[in-house]
N, C-alpha and C positions, 0 to 999 in steps of 0.2 A: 465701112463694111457692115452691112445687115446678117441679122442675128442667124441667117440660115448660110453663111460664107463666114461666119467665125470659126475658127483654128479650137481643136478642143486636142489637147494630150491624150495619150494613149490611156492614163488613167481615168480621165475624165467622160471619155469616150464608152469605156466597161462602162463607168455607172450610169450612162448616158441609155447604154444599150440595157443593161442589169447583165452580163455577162462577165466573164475573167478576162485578163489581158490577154491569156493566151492565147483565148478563142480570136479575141482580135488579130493577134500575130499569124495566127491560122490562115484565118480568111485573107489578109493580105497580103500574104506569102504566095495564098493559093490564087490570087487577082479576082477575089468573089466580093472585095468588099476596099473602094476606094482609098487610098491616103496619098498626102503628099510626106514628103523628107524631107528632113532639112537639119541645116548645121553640119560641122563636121562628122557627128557621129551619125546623123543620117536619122535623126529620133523621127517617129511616125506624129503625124497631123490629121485631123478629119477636121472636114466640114460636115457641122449638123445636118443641110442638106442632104450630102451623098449616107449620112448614117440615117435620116427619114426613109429614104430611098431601099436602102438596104433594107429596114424593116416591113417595108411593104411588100417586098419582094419575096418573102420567106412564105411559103406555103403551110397550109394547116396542112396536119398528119391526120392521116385513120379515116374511115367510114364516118360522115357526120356526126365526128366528135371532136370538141376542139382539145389542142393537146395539151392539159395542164399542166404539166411542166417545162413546155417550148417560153421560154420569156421573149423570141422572136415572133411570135406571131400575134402580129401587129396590122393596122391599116391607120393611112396616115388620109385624114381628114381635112381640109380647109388649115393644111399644115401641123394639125396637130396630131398625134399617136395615141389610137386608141385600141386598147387588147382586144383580139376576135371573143367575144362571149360578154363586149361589154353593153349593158342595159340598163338604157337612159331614158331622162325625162324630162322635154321640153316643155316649158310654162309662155303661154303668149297671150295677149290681149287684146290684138286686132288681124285681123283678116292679111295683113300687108307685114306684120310680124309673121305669122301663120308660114307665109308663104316664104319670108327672107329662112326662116330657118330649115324648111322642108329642104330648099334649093342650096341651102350652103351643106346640107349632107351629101343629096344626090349628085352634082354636079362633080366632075370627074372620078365619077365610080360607074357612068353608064360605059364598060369598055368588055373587051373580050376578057373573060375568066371571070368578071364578076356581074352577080344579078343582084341588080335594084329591084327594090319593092316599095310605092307609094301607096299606101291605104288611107282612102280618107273620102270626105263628100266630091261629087261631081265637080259644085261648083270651085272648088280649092285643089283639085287636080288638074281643072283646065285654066287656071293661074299659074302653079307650076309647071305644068307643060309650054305654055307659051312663054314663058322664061328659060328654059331649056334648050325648046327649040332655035331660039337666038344664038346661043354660044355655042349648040349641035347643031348643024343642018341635017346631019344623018342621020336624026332619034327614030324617026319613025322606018328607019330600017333596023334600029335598035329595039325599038320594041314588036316589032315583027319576030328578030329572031329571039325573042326572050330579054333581052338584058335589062332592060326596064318593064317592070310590071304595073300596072295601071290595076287598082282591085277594093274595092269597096268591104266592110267588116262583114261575117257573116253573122246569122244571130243568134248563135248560141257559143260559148267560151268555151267548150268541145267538139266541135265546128271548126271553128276557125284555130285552133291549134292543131288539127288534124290537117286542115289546108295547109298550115306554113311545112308539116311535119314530108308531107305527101311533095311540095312542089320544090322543097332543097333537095331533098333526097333523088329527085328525079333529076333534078339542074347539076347535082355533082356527080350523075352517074353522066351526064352529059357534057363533064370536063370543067365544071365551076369549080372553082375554090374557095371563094369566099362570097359576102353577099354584104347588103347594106340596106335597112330597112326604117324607114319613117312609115307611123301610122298616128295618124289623128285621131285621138278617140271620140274625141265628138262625135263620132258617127260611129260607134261601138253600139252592138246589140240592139233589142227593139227600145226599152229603155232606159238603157246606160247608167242601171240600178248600178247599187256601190259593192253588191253583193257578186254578181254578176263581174263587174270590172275587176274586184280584188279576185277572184275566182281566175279570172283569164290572166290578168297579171301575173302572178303566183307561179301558176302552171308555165306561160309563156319563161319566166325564168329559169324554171328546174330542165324543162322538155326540149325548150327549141333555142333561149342563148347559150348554156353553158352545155349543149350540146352539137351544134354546128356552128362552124367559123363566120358568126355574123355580126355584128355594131350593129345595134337598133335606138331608135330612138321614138321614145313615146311622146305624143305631142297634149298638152292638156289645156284646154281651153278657159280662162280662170274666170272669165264672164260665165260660163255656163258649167262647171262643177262644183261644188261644194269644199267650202276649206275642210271640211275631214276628208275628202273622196282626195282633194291636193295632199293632206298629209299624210294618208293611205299611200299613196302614192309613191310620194320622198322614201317612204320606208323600204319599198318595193326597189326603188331605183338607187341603190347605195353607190352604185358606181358612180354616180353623178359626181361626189365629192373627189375622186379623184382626179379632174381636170377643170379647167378653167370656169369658173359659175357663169360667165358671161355668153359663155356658148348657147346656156338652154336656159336663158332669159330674152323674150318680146315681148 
């Protein structure tokens, strides 16, 4: 049995979701949230699966804001679960890292209800793209009608959070729910001073993740920024620590 068809008890399941049992017994009563039964008394079962599933499923609340007190609003990533407002930070070291992690975000988040955002150089967006377009054939109807975005940094750190601020708010007035965003800074501003970066970092966490239901992931090129501009960084990206380290290492 693989670890996304293992059986988890109804207790197991709350702390699985962070919720009470009851909310469980709710949902399964009301058929919004899968289980099987078993034994004589009928006790409930999930699979981790169908509880991923579930999580994704759960819409943010409000006007682009994420709901701080929903512990269901989630997005489930290359299998794992990550809170809407979480702000991350990828470390890579080669072009073909670069690219494995840009595409293990984007890749089944290009669908209706949610918009991708790839910001990064030309030549590492037409790497990701033709990676994409192998397992989509329809991308390029996808990024026609919005759902992937193709977008280079602008050059100034109030600039470009007025861009992110200007093009959710326009995408959830046009039925988005959520969003997923990779940017490479490597190609941040005109020269991707550390004053500059901490500046837009900063801002980019208070203004646009823990304000709209998005997962971002900053990507940091460790051949080309400085170990203080990397541990600038770490500081900025706390969320990092709560899921797997392996994820935002190339």
């Amino acid at each position: 049995m693989s670890e996304a068809d293992e059986l988890l008890d109804i207790e197991q399941a709350a702390q699985f979701l962070n919720v009470s049992e009851t909310s469980l017994r709710r949902w399964t009563n009301a058929g919004r949230l899968a289980c099987l039964r078993v034994g004589r008394r009928r006790e409930r079962r999930f699979r981790r699966a169908d509880l991923l599933a579930f999580m994704e499923d759960q819409p943010a609340k409000g006007p682009g804001r994420v709901p701080q007190s929903t512990p269901l609003a989630h997005m489930v990533i290359d299998g794992v679960a990550y809170a809407l407002g979480a702000h991350l930070c990828g470390l890579f070291a080669s072009e073909a890292a670069r690219a494995k992690q840009a595409i293990g975000f984007l890749e089944g988040g290009v669908r209706p209800g949610t918009v991708c955002f790839y910001v990064s150089t030309p030549k590492a967006r037409k790497d990701v793209l033709a990676h994409l377009e192998k397992s989509r054939p329809s991308l390029r109807a996808d990024i026609t009608a919005g759902r992937l975005v193709m977008a280079e940094y602008l050059p100034s750190p109030a600039g470009q959070l007025e861009y992110w601020d200007t093009r959710m708010r326009a995408a959830m007035g046009a039925g988005a729910s959520s969003f997923r965003v990779v940017g490479d800074l490597s190609g941040f501003g005109p020269d991707g001073s550390d004053e500059a970066l901490s500046e837009y970092e900063a801002g980019y966490e208070a203004l646009i993740a823990k304000r709209f239901p998005v997962v971002t992931l900053c990507q940091y090129d460790v051949r080309h920024f400085s170990g203080v501009s990397i541990l600038n960084s770490l500081r900025v990206h706390r969320d990092n620590f709560r899921y797997p380290a392996d994820r935002f290492l190339g």
